[in-house]
Structures are given as C-alpha cells and as structure tokens.
C-alpha positions in Angstrom: -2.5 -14.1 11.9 -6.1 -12.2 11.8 -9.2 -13.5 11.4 -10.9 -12.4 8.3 -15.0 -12.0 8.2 -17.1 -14.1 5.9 -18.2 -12.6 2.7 -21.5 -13.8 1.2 -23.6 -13.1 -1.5 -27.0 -12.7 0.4 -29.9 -12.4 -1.3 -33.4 -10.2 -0.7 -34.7 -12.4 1.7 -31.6 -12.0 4.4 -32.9 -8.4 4.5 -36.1 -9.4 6.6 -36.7 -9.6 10.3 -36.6 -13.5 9.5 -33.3 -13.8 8.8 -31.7 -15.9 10.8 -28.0 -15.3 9.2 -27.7 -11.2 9.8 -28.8 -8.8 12.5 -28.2 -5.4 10.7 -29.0 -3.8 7.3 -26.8 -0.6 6.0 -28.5 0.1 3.2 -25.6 2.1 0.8 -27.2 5.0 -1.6 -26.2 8.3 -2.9 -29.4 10.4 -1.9 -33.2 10.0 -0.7 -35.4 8.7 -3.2 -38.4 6.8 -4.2 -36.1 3.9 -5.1 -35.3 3.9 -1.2 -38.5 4.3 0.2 -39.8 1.8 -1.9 -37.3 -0.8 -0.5 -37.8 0.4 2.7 -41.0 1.8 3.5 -40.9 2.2 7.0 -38.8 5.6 5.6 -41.3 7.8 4.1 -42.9 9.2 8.0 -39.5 10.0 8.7 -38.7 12.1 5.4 -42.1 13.7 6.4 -40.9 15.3 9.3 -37.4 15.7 8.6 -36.5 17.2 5.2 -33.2 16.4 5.8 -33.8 12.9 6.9 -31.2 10.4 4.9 -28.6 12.8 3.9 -26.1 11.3 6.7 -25.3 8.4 8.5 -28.0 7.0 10.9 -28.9 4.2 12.7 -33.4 3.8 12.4 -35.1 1.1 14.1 -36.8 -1.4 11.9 -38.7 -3.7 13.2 -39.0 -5.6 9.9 -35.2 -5.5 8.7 -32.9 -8.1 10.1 -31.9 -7.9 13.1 -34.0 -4.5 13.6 -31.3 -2.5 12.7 -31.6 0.1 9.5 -28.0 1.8 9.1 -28.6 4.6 6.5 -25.6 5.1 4.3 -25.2 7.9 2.0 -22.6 8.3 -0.7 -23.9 12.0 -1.4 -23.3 13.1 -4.7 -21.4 10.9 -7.5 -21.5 13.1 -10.2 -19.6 16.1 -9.6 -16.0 16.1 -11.2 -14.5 15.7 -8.4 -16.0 13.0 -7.1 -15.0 9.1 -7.2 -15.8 6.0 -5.9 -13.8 6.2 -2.4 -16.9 7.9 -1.4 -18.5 4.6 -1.4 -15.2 3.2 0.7 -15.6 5.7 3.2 -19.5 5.4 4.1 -19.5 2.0 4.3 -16.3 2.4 7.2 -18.3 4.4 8.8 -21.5 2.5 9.1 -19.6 -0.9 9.7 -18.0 1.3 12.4 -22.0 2.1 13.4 -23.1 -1.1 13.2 -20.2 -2.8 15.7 -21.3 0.3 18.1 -25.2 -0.9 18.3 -24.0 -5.0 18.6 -24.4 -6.2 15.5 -21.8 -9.4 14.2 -23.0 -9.5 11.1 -24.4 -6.9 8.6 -25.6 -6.6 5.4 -24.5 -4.2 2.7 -27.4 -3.6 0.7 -27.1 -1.4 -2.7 -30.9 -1.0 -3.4 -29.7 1.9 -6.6 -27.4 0.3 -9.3 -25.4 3.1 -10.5 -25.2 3.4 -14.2 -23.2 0.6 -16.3 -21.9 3.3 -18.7 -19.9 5.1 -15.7 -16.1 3.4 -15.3 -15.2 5.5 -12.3 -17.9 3.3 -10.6 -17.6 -0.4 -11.9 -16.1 -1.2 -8.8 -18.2 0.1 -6.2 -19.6 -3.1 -4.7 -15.6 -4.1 -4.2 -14.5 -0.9 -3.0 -17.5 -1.0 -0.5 -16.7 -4.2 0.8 -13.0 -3.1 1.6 -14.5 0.0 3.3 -16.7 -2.3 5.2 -13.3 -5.0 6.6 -11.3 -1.9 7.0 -13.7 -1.1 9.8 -13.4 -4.3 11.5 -9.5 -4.6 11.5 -7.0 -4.1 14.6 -3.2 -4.5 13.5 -1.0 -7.0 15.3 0.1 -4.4 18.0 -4.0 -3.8 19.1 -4.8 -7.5 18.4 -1.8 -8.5 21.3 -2.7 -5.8 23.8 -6.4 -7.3 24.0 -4.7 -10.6 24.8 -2.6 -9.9 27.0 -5.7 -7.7 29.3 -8.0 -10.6 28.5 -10.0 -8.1 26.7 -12.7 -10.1 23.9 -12.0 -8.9 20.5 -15.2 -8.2 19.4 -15.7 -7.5 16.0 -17.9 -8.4 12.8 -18.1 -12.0 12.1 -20.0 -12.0 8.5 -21.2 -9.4 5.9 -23.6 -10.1 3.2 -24.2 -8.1 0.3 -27.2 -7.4 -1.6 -26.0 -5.5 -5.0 -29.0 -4.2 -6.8 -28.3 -5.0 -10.4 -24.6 -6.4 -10.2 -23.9 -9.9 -10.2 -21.9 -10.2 -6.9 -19.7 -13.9 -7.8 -17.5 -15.7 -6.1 -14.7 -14.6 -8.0 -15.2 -11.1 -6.9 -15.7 -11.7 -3.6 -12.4 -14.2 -3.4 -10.4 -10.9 -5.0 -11.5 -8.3 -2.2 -10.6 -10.5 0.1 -7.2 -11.6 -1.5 -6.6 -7.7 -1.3 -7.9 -7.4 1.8 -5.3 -9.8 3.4 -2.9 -8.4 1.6 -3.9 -4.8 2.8 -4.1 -6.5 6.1 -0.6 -7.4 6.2 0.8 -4.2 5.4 -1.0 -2.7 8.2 0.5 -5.3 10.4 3.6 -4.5 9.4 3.2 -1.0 9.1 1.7 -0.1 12.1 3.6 -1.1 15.5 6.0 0.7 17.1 9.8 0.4 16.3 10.7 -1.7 19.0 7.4 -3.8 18.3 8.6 -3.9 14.4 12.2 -4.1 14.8 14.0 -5.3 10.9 13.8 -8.8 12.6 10.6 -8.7 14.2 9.5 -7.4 10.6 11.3 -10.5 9.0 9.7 -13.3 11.9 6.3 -11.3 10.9 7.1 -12.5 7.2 8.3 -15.7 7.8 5.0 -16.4 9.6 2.8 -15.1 7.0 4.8 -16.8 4.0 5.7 -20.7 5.7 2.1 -21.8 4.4 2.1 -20.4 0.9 4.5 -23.3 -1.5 3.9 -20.5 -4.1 6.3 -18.4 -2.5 9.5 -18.9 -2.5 11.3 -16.6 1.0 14.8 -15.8 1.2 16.0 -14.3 4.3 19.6 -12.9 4.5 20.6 -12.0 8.2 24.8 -12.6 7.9 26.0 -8.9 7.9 29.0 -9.6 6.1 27.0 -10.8 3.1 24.7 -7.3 3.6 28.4 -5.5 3.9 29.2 -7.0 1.0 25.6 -7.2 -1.3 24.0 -4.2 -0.6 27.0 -1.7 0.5 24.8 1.5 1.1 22.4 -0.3 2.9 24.8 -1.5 5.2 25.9 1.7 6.0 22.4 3.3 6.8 22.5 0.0 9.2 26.2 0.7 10.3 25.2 2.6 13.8 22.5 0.0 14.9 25.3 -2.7 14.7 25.8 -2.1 18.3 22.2 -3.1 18.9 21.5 -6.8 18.0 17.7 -6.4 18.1 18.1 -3.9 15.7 20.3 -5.8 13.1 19.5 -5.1 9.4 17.7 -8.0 7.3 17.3 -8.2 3.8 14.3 -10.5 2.9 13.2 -11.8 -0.8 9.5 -13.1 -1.8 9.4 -14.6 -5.3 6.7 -16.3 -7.2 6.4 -17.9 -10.5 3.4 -18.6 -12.1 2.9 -22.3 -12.5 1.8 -21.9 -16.8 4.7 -20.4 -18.1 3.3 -20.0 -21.6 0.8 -17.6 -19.9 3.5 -15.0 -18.5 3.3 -11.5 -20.2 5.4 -9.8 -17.7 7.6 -10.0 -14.3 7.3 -7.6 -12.0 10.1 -6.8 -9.8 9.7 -4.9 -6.3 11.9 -3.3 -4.1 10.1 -2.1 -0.5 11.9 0.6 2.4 11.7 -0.6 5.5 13.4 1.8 7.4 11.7 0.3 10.7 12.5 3.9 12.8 14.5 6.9 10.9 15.9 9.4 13.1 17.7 10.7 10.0 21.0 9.9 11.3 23.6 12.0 11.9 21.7 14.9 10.2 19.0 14.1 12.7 15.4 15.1 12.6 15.0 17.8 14.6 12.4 20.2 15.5 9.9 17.3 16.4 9.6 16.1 12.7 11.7 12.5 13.9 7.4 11.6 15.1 6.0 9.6 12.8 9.2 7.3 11.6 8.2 4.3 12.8 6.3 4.2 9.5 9.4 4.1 7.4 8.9 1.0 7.0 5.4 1.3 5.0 6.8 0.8 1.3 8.4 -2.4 2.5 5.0 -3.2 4.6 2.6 -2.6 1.6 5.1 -5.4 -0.6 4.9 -7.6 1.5 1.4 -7.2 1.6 0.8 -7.1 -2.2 2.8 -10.4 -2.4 0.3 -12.0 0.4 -2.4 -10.8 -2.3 -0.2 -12.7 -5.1 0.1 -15.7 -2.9 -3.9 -16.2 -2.7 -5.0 -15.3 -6.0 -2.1 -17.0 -8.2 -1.9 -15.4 -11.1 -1.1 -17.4 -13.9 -0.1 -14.0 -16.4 2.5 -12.7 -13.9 6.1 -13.3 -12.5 6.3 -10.8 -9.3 9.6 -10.5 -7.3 10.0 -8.4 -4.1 12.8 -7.7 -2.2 12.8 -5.9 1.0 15.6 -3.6 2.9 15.1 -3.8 7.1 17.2 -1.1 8.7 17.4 1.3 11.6 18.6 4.5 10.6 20.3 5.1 14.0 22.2 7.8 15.5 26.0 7.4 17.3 29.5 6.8 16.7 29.1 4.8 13.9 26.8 6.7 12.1 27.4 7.0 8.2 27.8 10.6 7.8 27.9 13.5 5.3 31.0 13.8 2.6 31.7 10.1 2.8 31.8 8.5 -0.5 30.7 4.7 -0.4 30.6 2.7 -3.5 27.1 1.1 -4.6 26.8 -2.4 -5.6 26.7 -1.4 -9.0 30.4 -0.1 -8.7 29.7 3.8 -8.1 30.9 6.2 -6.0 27.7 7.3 -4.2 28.8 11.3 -2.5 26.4 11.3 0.4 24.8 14.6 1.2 22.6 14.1 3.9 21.6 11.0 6.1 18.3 11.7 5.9 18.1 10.5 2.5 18.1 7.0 3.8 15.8 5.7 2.3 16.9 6.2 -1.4 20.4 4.5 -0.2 18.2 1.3 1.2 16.7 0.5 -2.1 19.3 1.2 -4.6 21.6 -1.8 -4.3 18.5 -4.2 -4.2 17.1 -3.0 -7.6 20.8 -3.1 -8.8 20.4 -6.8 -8.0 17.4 -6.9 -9.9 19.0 -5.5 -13.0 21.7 -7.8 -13.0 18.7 -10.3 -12.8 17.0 -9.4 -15.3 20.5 -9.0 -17.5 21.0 -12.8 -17.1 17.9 -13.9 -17.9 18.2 -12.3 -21.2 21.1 -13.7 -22.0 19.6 -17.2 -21.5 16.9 -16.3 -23.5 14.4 -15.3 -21.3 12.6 -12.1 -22.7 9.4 -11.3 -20.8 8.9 -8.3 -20.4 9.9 -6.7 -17.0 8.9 -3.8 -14.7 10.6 -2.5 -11.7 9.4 -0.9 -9.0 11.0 1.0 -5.7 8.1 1.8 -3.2 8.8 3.6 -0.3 7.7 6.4 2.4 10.0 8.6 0.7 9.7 12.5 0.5 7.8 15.3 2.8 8.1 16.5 -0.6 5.3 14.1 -2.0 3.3 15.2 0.4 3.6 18.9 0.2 3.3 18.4 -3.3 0.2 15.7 -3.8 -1.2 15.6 -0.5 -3.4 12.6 0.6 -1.9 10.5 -2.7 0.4 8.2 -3.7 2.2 9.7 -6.5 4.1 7.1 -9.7 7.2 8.4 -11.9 8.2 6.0 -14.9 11.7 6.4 -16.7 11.6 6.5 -20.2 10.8 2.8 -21.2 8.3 2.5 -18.1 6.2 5.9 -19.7 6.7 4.5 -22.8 4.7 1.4 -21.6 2.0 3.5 -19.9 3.1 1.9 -16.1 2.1 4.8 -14.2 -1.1 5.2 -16.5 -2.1 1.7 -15.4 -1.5 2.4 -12.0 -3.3 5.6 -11.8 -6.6 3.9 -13.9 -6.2 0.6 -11.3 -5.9 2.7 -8.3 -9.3 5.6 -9.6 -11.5 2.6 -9.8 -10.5 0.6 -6.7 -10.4 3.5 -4.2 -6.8 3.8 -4.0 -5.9 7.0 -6.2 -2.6 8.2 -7.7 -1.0 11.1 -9.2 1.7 10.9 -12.1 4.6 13.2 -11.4 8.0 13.2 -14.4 11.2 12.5 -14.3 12.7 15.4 -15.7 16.3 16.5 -17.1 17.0 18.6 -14.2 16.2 15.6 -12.0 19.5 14.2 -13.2 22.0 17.3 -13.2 20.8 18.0 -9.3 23.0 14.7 -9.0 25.2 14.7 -11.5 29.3 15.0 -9.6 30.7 18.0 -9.3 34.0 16.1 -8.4 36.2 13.8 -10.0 35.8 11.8 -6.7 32.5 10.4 -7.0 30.4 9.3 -9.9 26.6 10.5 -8.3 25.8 13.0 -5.3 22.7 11.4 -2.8 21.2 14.5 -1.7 21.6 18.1 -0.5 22.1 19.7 3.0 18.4 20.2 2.8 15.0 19.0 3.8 13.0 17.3 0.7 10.3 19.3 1.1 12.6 22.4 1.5 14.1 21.1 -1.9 12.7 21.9 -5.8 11.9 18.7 -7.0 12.4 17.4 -3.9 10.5 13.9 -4.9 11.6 13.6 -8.3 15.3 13.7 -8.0 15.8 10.7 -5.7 14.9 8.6 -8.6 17.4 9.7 -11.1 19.9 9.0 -8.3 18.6 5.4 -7.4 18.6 5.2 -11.6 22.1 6.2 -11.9 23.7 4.4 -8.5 22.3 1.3 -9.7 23.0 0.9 -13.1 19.8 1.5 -14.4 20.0 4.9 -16.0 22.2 2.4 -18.6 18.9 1.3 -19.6 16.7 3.8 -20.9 15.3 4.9 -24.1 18.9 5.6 -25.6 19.6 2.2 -25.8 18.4 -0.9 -28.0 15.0 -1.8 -27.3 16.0 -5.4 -25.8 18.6 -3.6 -23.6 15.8 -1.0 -21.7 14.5 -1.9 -18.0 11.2 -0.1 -17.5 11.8 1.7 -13.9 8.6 3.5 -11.9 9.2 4.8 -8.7 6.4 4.8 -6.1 6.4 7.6 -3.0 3.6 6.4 -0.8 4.9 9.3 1.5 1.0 10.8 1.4 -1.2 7.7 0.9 0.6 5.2 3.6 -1.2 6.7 6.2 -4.8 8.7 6.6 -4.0 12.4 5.9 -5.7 12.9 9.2 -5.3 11.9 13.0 -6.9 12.1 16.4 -5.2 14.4 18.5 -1.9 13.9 19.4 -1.9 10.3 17.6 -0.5 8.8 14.5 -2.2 8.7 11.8 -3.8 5.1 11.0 -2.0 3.1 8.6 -3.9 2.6 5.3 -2.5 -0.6 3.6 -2.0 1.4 -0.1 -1.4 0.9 -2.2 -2.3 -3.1 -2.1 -5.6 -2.0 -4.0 -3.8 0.0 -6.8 -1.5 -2.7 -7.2 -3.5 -5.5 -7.3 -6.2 -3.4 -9.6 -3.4 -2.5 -12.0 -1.7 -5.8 -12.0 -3.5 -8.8 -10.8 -7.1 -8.5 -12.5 
C-alpha cells in the first residue's frame, strides 16, 4: 500500500536547534504580529526592512529553530465572509511542499496564534492542517510504481509534529486525521491511474488488497457476467461493448461493516459508488475533445472505497455503513447499448434510454435497488434503524457549470426531512471539504416521466448535461423512480420512507485547476465530508 508519516504531538522544546527528532519548523499564522515575533525573534530585523515581510510563504534561516529551517506560513485573513478553514489546508500543502524542496524529513507544524474558541468555522483547523500537510507528501499508486520500476528513491516526509498553541492536540485526533487520511489516500489510488492502469478488475484486485487485513469488513466481489446480466441489468448493458475485452470485464464489488455493539447503532448508511473506469460516452461518443479526463469516472466509486478504508480504522460503534460499487467501461463498438432501446431495471421498469452518455446514472441505479430491497427485508424482520442512502458519483458537467470547485448534495423528501445534506454541508465547512445543497424539484421528475406507453421512465435527452436545465438534478428523480425508490417518499407511511441523497462529486473529485496540458490532481473528497458528517 503507502506509507503513511508519523504524526506526533511535539511539544515547545522540538522547536529548538536541539532537537534531535525534527529538522524544519513551518510556523502556520494568519498575519505578522507581536505574537510571532515573540515566538520567533530572529523575525523582527527582517519586518524592519521589508514591510511586507511574512505575508507569503518563505523559507528564513534560523539558526536556533530545528533543523535551521523557518518555513513561514500565512493563512491571510480569516475573517472575511468568505473565508473558511481550507485556507489553513492549503498553506500548510504548500509549505510541506517547501519544506521537502530544502531536505527536510520531518517538520513541525507549529500554531503559535490560537484562533478564537467561539469561531465554529475554525474548530478544526489543527486537523484540516494536518491533512494539508500529508496531502503534500502523497504520490498515488501509478507515481509510487514508476519510481520503482526506474530505481528512483521515494523521498518524502517521514514525521510531522505539531505544536498547537492553545488546543489540546490528543491521540484521538490525531488517530482520526489519519483514519481519513488513508481513506483519502485510497481514493486517490483508485482515482488517479490511467484506464488501462485502473481497469474494473485492476480497481477490484486494488480493493481486495486494501480490505484482506480488515476482519471488520466484510468484501464481496461478483465477476460471473451472467449474475451482473441478470442483477444489475442496466449496468450490464453500459458493460455490454467491453465484453469483447476480458481485461475490461465489468465487476460489481460490496464492502459492509457492522458495528460490533448493536445496541449502539442509530443509523445504517448505505452507499452506492460510479466507477466508470474510462467513459467514452458510448455510442453517443464524446466528441469535440471533452472524452479527456474520463479516466476519472471512476472517482465516486474511488472516494467509497476510500470512506469505507476510513470506517475500517476507526470502527464506529454508532454506525452500520454498506457500499457497493459498479466497475464498468463505457466502450464504443458493435455491441454498444444504444439510444431508443428500452431495458428493464432490476426493479422491473422499463428504462427508455436517451443518451449513452448518461452512463453513469444507469450504473448505480440497480445497486441502490438492491439496497432497497435490503432495507425492505430488514424491516420486515424487525429491524428498524434508521437508514440513509447514498449514490456518489462523477456525474454531471452540469455540477460543475453550476457549483464550480464543489461537491454539491440533493436529499429526497425523507432525507431533507432528516437534515442529510445539512449534515453534510456543516461536516464538510469545518473539515475543509465544502458542499453546496441543490433540490430535487417537481420538474426534475416530469423531464423523465414516459411519454409512451412503452416504457415506464426516460434516462436522458439527446443533450449534453451541462447543455441541459437542471442538468444535475434530474438524474436523481430517474435513479429514484428506475429503482423503486420514488415508492418511498414523504407520501407514504413513515416506516415505509427510504431517505435518498444524491452526491455529484463532478467539481470537487479533482483540483479545479491543472498544469498545462495535464489532469487535474485527484482530491480524495469527499472522505473528509463524509467522515466529518458521519463518523465523529
């Protein structure tokens, strides 16, 4: 797998040239002040002669730090109303980034300013700073085998310490950041590589590998395509034209873990992840150089399967969580599924495709019709925890041209009515992972509702989402209605409603911005929102 850096709780004394455990101090602060000199005094003749001197990242020599290395880090301002705590996230990349440039193997993240107990956006900074700091010193699986296979040393940071002025920095803290940092860590992996690196079944060896060592998770792999024919109908036929490809043969994996104090449970979380490991967009192909990029379909299923690695260290004893994960190629040929057919769901209705492109919608439906009819026998044995469903995928250009840089959350009735997205939007402010809430909305459901006696719910349109009003929003009323779960809303009797959110990581799976001509670097979200919301 990866190796993960130590995380310490140093204390004042690992800040000094004596140290013998660190060789670098970044010292993390929103602006110049007193406070700052007065930790470091070696600071004041440079503020002398430089009035600007502390306002951006730099590397000082300090004879009398550890290591002789003085990274200054500032937030800038962290009061303005736009401002939040991924400013805090984003220096301390940045000067871990610094630090590995000038040699150092193990820095110190020292927070010489508390910031005030009073402000909630911040009550995580010393976390959120920490998973700046690992993201900095992380190469994903595809990096990680090139530098073997050149002999090339992987040099990276071997331990951080932190200093938190103020804030008690425990072991429990630090044993959650990294829980979500190996969760992040694993969606990266799996997001990350190449199509042919990341093929469905290199994607489900990946999880195999990651998951034989965790008892607490119970893995389910199903690679018979009859059985995926058969199961999960419209996923099969997104998979139909890489049948003539072995190495690209669809796999539908399952992650489930059960708390070991039942009595403790107060709700089961049920997730469904895209893995479209390459989308050309099928017979309606992607054309017009917008088919770059798609070997990041597979990000919602990659971020799951990351948030259940999370799950498998900490081991919550208040949650239930079930994932399952559809691996396809959405391929072009012969075989292709196509326009105009009409393919029943596993829920029994007649889904009219509209567009292949819409793959992804048709790749999680059947799976969260499996975990309705889940959840439906449960209940009728008496079990009546409370349960939440989740799709999360790479979705819609929509999202994106509607919410930018962010992950965006839609509940149906019973999931608004239980503040879902709310939770994840608060969980994901205060751990650097931020959300929008969007609404499922009435016209949602008649852009899908049949025009035909021949089918019983349309997929899509001719067009581009993001070419499409309510081009993110109306995917989920049809992934409601093809799989049963529009049957379960706030119309019905309160023990019969399945709380639904849909998540489109389409903006938030990736940096907003790239190098060049290069792909954008995988982010790991939303691990942090999920395991904020969820797990704390």
């Amino acid at each position: 797998m990866f190796p993960l850096p130590t995380i310490v709780n140093a204390t004042a004394a690992d800040l000094v040239s004596t140290s013998q455990e660190f060789d670098a101090v970044i010292a993390v602060y929103p602006s110049v002040n007193q406070e700052l000199f007065s930790a470091f005094g070696s600071l004041s003749a440079h503020s002398v002669i430089d009035k600007d001197f502390g306002s951006t990242l730099a590397l000082v020599p300090d004879q009398k730090v550890a290591g002789g290395r003085l990274i200054l880090a500032p937030t800038g301002s962290l009061h303005k109303d736009s401002d939040d705590v991924r400013k805090f996230q984003e220096i301390t990349k940045a000067a871990i980034k610094r630090a590995r440039s000038a040699g150092a193997v193990a820095p110190v993240l020292h927070f010489p300013m508390k910031i005030e107990d009073n402000n909630e956006d911040y009550s995580r900074y010393v976390e959120v700073s920490i998973l700046g700091a690992l993201s900095a010193c992380f190469d994903p699986i595809d990096v990680r085998e090139h530098y073997e296979k050149i002999g090339k040393d992987n040099y990276s940071i071997q331990k951080i310490g932190v200093v938190a002025h103020g804030v008690d920095v425990t072991p429990k803290r630090i044993a959650f950041v990294e829980a979500v940092e190996i969760g992040r860590r694993v969606a990266k992996d799996l997001g990350s590589p190449n199509c042919e690196r990341m093929t469905p079944i290199k994607f489900t060896e990946y999880v195999e590998n990651c998951f034989k060592s965790k008892p607490d998770i119970k893995l389910t792999v199903i690679k018979d395509i009859d059985v995926i024919e058969k199961e999960y109908p419209l996923l099969h036929a997104v998979a139909r034209c890489s049948l003539s490809v072995p190495r690209h043969f669809p796999r539908v994996v399952k992650l489930e873990y059960e708390s070991d104090d039942p009595s403790k449970v107060k709700e089961h979380l049920y997730f469904v992840g895209k893995g479209v490991t390459y989308d050309t967009g099928g017979a309606d192909v992607k054309a017009g150089g917008i088919m770059r990029g798609m070997s990041r379909d597979k990000c919602g299923a990659a971020a799951v399967a990351g948030f259940m690695a999370t799950v498998a260290e900490l081991k919550p004893k208040h949650v239930n969580v079930t994932a399952i994960l559809g691996l396809v190629r959405n391929s072009i040929g012969s075989n292709s599924y196509v326009s105009d057919e009409v393919i029943y769901s596993r829920a029994g209705l007649r889904v009219l495709v509209g567009n292949t492109d819409a793959e992804g919608r048709m790749v999680m439906t059947d799976p969260l019709s499996e975990c309705r009819e889940r959840v439906l026998a449960d209940r009728k044995a008496g079990v009546n925890i409370p349960v939440r469903f989740f799709t999360v995928a790479t979705l819609t250009g929509h999202a994106v041209r509607a919410y930018g840089p962010y992950g965006i959350c839609l509940d149906n009735g019973p999931a608004r009515k239980a503040g879902i997205s709310n939770r994840i939007q608060a969980g994901g402010h205060i751990f650097g992972d931020p959300f929008e809430i969007s609404t499922l909305r009435r016209e949602d459901y008649a852009y899908v509702t049949p025009g035909s006696v021949a089918e019983d719910v349309v997929q899509a349109n001719d067009k581009a989402s993001s070419a499409t009003p309510r081009g993110h929003q109306y995917p989920m009323a049809f992934m409601a209605i093809a799989s049963g779960l529009s049957n379960h809303g706030l119309d019905k009797e309160k023990k019969d409603q399945i709380a639904y959110t849909h998540v489109d990581i389409a903006g938030s799976a990736e940096e907003f911005s790239s190098v060049g001509f290069s792909l954008c670097e995988v982010t790991g979200n939303p691990v942090p929102a999920f395991a904020a919301t969820f797990l704390l």
